[in-house]
Structures are given as C-alpha cells and as structure tokens.
C-alpha positions as CSV (number, residue, x, y, z in Angstrom):
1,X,13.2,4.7,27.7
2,X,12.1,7.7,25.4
3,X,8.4,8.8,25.4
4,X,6.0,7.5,23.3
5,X,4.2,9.8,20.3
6,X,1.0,10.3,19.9
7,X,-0.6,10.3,16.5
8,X,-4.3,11.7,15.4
9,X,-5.5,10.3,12.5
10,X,-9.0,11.5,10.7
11,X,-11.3,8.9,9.6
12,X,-13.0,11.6,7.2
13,X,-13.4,9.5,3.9
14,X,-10.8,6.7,4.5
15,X,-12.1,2.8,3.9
16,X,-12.3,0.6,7.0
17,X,-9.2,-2.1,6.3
18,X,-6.9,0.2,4.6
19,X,-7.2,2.9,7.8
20,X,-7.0,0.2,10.6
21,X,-4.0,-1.6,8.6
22,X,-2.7,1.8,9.1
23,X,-2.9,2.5,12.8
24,X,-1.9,-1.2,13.4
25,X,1.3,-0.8,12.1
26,X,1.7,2.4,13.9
27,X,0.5,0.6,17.5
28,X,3.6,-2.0,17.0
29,X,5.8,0.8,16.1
30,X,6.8,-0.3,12.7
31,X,6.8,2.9,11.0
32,X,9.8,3.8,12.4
33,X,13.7,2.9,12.2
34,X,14.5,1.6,15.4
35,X,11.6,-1.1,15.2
36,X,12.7,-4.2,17.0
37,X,10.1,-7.0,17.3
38,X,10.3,-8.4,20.8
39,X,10.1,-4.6,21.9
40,X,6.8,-2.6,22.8
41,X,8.2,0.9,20.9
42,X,4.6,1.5,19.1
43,X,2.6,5.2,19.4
44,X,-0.5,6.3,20.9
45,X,-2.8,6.6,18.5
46,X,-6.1,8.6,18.6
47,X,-8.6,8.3,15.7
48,X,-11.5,10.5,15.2
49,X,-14.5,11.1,13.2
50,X,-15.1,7.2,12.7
51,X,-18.8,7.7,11.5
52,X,-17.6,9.4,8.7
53,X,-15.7,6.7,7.4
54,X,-16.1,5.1,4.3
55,X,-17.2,1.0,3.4
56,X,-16.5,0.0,-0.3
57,X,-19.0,-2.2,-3.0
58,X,-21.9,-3.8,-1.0
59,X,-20.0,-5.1,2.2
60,X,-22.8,-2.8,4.8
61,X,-25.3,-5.5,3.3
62,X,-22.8,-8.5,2.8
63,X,-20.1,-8.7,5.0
64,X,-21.4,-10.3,8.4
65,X,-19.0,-10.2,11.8
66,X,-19.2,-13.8,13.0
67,X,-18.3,-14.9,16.7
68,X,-18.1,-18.4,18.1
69,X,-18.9,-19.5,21.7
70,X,-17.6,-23.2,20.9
71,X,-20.6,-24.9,21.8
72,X,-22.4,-26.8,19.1
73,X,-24.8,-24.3,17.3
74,X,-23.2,-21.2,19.0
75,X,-22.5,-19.3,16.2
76,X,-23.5,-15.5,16.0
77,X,-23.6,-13.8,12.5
78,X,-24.4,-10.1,12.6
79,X,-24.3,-7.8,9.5
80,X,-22.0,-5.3,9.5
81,X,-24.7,-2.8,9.0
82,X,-26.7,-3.4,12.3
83,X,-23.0,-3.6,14.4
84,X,-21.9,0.0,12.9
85,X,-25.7,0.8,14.0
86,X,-25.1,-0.3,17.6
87,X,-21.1,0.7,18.2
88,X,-19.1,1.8,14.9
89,X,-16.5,2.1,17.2
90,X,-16.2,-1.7,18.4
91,X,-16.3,-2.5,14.9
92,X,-13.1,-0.6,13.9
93,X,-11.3,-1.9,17.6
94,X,-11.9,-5.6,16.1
95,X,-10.5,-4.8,12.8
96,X,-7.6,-3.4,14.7
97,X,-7.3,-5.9,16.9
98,X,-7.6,-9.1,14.3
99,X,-4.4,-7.3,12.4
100,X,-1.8,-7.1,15.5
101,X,0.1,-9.9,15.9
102,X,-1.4,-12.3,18.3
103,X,0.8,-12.1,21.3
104,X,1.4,-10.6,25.1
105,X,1.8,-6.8,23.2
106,X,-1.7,-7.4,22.0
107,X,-3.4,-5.9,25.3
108,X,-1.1,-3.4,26.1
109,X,-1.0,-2.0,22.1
110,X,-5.1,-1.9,22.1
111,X,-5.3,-0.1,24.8
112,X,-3.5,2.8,23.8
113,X,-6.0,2.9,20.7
114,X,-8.3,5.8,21.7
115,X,-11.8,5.8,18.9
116,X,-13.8,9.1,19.1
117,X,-17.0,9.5,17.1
C-alpha cells in the first residue's frame, strides 16, 4: 500500500462551499489518476486559518444550520452567525462532512480532516 499525502490548504480569503468542495474531493482521493471508488486512496488534509475565511451576500444573517432530533417539535435552527461565534471549526467539518458520499469511508475520511484556527 503506498503512503498517504498530506495536503495544507489556507483558508485566507476562500468562500465556505467552494473550499470544503475542495478538500472533499481530495479526502476520497479523486484528484488523482488511480482513483477507484470502492478504495479508501484519499489525502490527509490539514486546513488552516479558518477564521479568516470568507461567506458570500447575506448568508452570516440568513442561512440557518438546522438539526433534527425526530421527535415532534425537535427541530433546532441556529444562524450561521452565532455557530461560527461558538466553533467556526464544526461549521466547516459539517460542510465537509454533508459533501462525502454517505458510506463506511465517511468516518475514516473525516477523521484525517485536521481544522486549525
């Protein structure tokens, strides 16, 4: 098996979807050649400077993260504003996260996601 690379990618100025499109693609592995999909061949990737990324038009006071507990009236809405507040990081891991393809790789791909402020 050959080793795995690891990528550092600056967050300096880049927009939230377009930059964790970016490192998903790079967790499965798909920028390279020898991409196969059954096979776990993605990088490590490490991504800094995440408060310093940017948010486009007026989504810090529209766009709300919204979580289910599946009980009637268990709903949360929380504005992205207050989230990047409490942990910018856990905001960019879910935007990650949602764009991997949901199966067993999932885990093992987020995990080798490493978010520094």
């Amino acid at each position: 098996m050959q080793q795995r690379e690891h990528v550092t990618i600056d967050a300096t100025d880049k927009v939230l979807g377009r930059l964790a499109t970016q490192v998903a693609l790079i967790l499965m592995g798909k920028n390279r050649a020898t991409y196969i999909p059954r096979i776990d061949a993605g990088a490590h990737v490490r991504v800094t400077n995440i408060d310093k990324m940017k948010y486009t038009g007026k989504k810090l006071e529209q766009k709300e993260l919204i979580h289910h507990s599946f009980h009637p009236g268990g709903i949360k809405r929380i504005p992205l504003k207050r989230a990047l507040e409490a942990d910018s990081r856990k905001v960019f891991a879910r935007a990650v996260s949602k764009m991997l393809p949901r199966n067993t790789h999932r885990s093992a791909r987020m995990a080798r996601l490493i978010i520094e402020k």
